[in-house]
N, C-alpha and C positions, 0 to 999 in steps of 0.2 A: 225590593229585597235589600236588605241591609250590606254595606260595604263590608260587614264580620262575615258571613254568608257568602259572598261574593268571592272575600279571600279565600276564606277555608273549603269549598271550591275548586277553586283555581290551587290551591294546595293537593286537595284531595287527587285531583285527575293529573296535576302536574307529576306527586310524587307515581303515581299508578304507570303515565308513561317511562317517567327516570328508570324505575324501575323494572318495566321492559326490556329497556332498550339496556340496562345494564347487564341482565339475566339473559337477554338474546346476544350480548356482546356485538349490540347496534347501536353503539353510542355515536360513534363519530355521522354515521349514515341519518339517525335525527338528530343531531346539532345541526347538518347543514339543511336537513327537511323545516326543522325551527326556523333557523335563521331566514331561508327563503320565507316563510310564511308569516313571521314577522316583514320584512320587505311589502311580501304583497299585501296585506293589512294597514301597512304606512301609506303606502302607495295608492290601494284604490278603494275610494267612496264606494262603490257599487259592489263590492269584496264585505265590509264592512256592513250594509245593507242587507245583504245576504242572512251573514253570520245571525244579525239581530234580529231580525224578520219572523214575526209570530204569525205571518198570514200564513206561511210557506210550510207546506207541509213536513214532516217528518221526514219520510219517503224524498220530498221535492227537493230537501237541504242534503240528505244524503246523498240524490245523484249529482246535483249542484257540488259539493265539495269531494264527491268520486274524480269524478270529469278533473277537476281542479288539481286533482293529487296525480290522476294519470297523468295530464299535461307535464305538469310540473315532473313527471318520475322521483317521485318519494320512495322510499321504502313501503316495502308491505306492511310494516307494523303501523307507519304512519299513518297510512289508507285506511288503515283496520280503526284505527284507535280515533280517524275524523272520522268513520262511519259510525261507529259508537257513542261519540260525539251527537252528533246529527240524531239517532234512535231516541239517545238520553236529551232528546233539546239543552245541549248544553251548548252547542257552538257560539251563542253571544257570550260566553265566557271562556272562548279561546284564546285572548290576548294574556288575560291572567293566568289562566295555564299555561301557556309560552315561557310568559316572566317569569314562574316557579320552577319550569322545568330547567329554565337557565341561570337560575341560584342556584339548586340542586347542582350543577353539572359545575361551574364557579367553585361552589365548596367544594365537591369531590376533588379538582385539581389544584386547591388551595389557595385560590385567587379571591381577590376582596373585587365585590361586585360595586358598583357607583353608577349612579344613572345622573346624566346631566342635560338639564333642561336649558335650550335658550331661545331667543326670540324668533329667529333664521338657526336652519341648519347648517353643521360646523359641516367643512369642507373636512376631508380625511385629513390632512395637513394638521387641521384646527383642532380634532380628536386624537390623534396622536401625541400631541402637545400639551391637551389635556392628560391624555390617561400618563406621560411620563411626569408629569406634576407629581400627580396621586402617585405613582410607583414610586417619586421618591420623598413624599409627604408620611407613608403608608409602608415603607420597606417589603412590598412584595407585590407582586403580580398582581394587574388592575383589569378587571374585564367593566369596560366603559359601554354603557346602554346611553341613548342621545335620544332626545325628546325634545320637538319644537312646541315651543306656547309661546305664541306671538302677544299674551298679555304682558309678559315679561319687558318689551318693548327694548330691551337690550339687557347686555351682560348673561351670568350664567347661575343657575342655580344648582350645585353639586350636593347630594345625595352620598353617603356613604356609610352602610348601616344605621345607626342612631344620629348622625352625625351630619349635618345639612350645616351649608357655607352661602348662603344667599347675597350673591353681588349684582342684583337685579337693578335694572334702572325702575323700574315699579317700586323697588324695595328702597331706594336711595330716595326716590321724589315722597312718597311715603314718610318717611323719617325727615326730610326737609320739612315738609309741612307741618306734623307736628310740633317742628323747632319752632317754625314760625307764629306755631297761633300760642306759643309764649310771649312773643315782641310786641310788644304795642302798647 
């Protein structure tokens, strides 16, 4: 399936939840159901296996992310809306739905959303430091998303709408090398 597909998607069910949770005045209750399930999606290989899993029934993925959502005490809408998930085999594209739901929720409170990728994960310290950068690069409210890719091999690579600041040491050795195969 095409990454256009993929988005629109992760668009379509992302905006279907916002707009649950806006219309049931259970916004705050999924932001923190999101955020956990972001977490345990970072967190666990076997979570993410799940999700993807075309061996797995229909049925199988629903009680699997039931179980998941009761553990955790999500909201009801939450439950309802990964069982639907699950019916519709859409759960391999829960992370994009996540991401959408938390642009939608970014804009609604007027914040510029920026995701930053670096080799190792930023200690909260490091992300704090970050997003006050962007607050005052940006003049307003920065909701920072943090994504590790260890090809980066250091430095960071910032994200913010159309707008990417790439101070990667891949992207620095990169551009060395280029320089060099002019010498000679």
């Amino acid at each position: 399936m095409s990454s256009t597909n993929l988005s629109a998607i992760g668009e379509r069910y992302g905006t279907a939840l916002f707009d649950l949770a806006v219309s049931g005045n259970l916004l705050d209750g999924v932001e923190a159901d999101v955020s956990a399930l972001q977490a345990m999606i970072a967190d666990s290989p076997d979570l993410v296996r799940l999700l993807e899993s075309p061996a797995l029934s229909r049925a199988e993925q629903g009680r699997a992310v039931g179980a998941l959502a009761s553990s955790a005490k999500f909201s009801d809408l939450t439950c309802k809306f990964l069982g639907t998930l699950a019916h519709n085999r859409r759960l391999a594209d829960l992370s994009g739905i996540l991401d959408d739901f938390g642009r939608r929720l970014a804009a609604r409170r007027g914040e510029i959303s920026a995701e930053v990728a670096s080799a190792v994960a930023l200690t909260p310290a490091q992300a704090e430091a970050v997003a006050n950068a962007l607050k005052t690069a940006f003049g307003g409210d920065v909701s920072v998303q943090t994504v590790v890719d260890p090809g980066l091999l250091g430095g960071l690579v910032v994200k913010v709408g159309s707008r990417m600041v790439d101070s990667s040491l891949k992207t620095r050795l990169q551009h060395l090398k280029l320089a060099m195969k002019g010498v000679g």
